[in-house]
Steps between C-alpha positions, in 0.01 A plus 500: 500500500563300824373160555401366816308245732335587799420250773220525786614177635175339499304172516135648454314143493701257724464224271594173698681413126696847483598574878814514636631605803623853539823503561560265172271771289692796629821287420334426157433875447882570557577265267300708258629769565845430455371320164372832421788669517739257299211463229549899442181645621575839652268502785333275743257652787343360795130602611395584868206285674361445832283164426479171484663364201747763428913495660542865406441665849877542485591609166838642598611220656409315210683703247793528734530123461471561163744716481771319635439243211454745185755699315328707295127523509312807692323416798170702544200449733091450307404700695637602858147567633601881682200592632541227779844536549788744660650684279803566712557090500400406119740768359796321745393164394550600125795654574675184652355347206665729255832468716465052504444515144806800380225721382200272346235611723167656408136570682125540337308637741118471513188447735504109391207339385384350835393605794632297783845728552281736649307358799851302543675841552295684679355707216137606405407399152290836445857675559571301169646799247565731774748253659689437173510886421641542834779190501624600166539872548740368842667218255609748251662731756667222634643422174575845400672582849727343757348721813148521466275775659087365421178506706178339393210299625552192517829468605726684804699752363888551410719778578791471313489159562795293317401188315746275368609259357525687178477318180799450232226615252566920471111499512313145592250410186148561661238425242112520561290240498104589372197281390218704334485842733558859326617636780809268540619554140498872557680475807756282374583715201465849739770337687716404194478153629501178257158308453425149527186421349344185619259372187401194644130471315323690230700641207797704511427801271248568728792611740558772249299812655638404825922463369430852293366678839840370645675654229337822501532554855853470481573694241301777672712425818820585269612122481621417187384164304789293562423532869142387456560101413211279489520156632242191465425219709308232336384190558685225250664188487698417161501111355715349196178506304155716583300200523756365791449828655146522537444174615742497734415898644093478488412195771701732781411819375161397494450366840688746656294792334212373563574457899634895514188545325276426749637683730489807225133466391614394165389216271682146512727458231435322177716369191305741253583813756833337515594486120355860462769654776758239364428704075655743351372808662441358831706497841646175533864425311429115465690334175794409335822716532408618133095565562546671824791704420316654216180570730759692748631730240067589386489544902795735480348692204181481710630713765731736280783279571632358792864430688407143727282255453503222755294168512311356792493140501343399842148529409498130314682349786732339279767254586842614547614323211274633280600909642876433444460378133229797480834722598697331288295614160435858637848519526679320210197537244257777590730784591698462229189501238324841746838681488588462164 
């Protein structure tokens, strides 16, 4: 199994006692990165926003920097939001990616979690599905084929249209990104694709019925099981001791839940609702290295196994001092005790 951290970037609150300006938390971020990869985790991925509070407009540009700094780590987007994007341009960005970083580069894409990409780009938010369908039928070819004949209708068509660069990657890793929609786990294993589940609330086994239609579809679409890998992104932060962790993760998770909350319809969050997510069977991967590496592996068995699991840390607007030694444990004590 692959371990990971994932990074939207983000301030949710403002906090007049946690703010600092951007260009010192996209420096910070960097330095995490490049933390990440000397601490041994095998993948770190940057999320794609178009609000206030998030510096992930740009994720490319971000990892490129990244990449420039890192030796070994891959460098994936969480997620590239396609349906509000060309095509044409996010498979070139990748592929300069892949090129900066000697073959490190990797893409989920999804239809993101928010909405503003859409208005932003010119896009109608009923188009929602149909848009995505569209984008990642043309990103595909584009992978698959240096000249690329396509027409569709959202986007002007190509006629053996050349698109380069091309990556050092034989085939770019393109993984799909899905929340809680049957539709998108069929489609991702009818296209052979690799799945990236985000379980960001509930409890994971009930992900099961929706990993298993994955499966099945793409068995019946002749891909064998070693193509269909199953990914999780979770939120998590990991302490020296479980009581360290939850005190420091629940006063930032909980005021930034609660203001995506009301814009959600859903209720404010509360230490009890907290402490059930943060249990054994729920969502959240909040501990010690030894108590949350054990709840990964009943998460793996939860979804008939699984090949990545990476942790999202923003949520509790932690301090930057407090992500790095977070990194530090995933790397040097956690992995060790999941992959053994």
């Amino acid at each position: 199994m692959e371990i990971g951290v994932d990074s939207f970037a983000a301030m949710f609150s403002g906090n007049s006692s946690k703010v600092i300006n951007d260009a010192d938390a996209l420096a910070q971020l960097l330095e995490r990165i490049e933390y990440a990869d000397q601490a041994g985790l095998d993948v770190f991925g940057i999320g794609e926003h178009h609000r206030k509070g998030f510096l992930d407009s740009a994720p490319t540009l971000i990892l490129a920097a990244a990449a420039a700094r890192t030796k070994r780590i891959r460098l994936t987007s969480a997620v590239t939001v396609l349906s509000a994007a060309d095509p044409v341009r996010v498979f070139q960005n990748f592929a300069t990616l892949d090129l900066i970083s000697h073959g490190r580069a990797e893409m989920v894409a999804g239809r993101g979690s928010f909405i503003e990409a859409f208005p932003l780009f010119g896009y109608n938010l009923q188009d929602y599905d149909e848009l995505f369908a569209e984008k990642l039928d043309l990103l595909l070819k584009i992978r698959a084929n240096e000249f690329v004949t396509w027409s569709g209708k959202f986007r002007a068509a190509l006629k053996n249209q050349a698109v380069y660069p091309r990556p050092l990657q034989d085939s770019l890793p393109i993984w799909i990104g899905v929340g809680g929609t049957p539709e998108s786990f069929i489609r991702a294993g009818t296209l052979g694709l690799p799945l990236m589940v985000a379980v960001i609330g509930g409890e994971t086994h009930h992900f099961r019925p929706l990993v298993d239609l994955y499966r099945e579809a793409g068995k019946r679409a002749g891909f064998k099981s070693e193509q269909l890998k199953v990914g999780m992104h979770s939120l998590g932060y990991v302490a020296k001791t479980s009581q360290e962790a939850i005190d420091d993760f629940y006063p930032g998770y909980a005021e930034s839940m609660t203001k995506v909350g009301k814009e959600r319809g859903w209720p404010s969050m509360t230490r009890a609702r907290f402490e059930a997510q943060a249990g054994p069977k729920g969502a959240l991967l909040v501990g010690s290295a030894e108590e949350v590496s054990e709840k990964i592996l009943r998460h793996s068995n939860a979804l008939g196994g699984i090949s990545r699991l990476s942790f999202q840390m923003d949520s509790a607007e932690l301090p930057h001092e407090k992500l790095m030694q977070a990194i530090e444990l995933i790397g040097t004590r956690l992995k060790p005790l999941v992959l053994q």
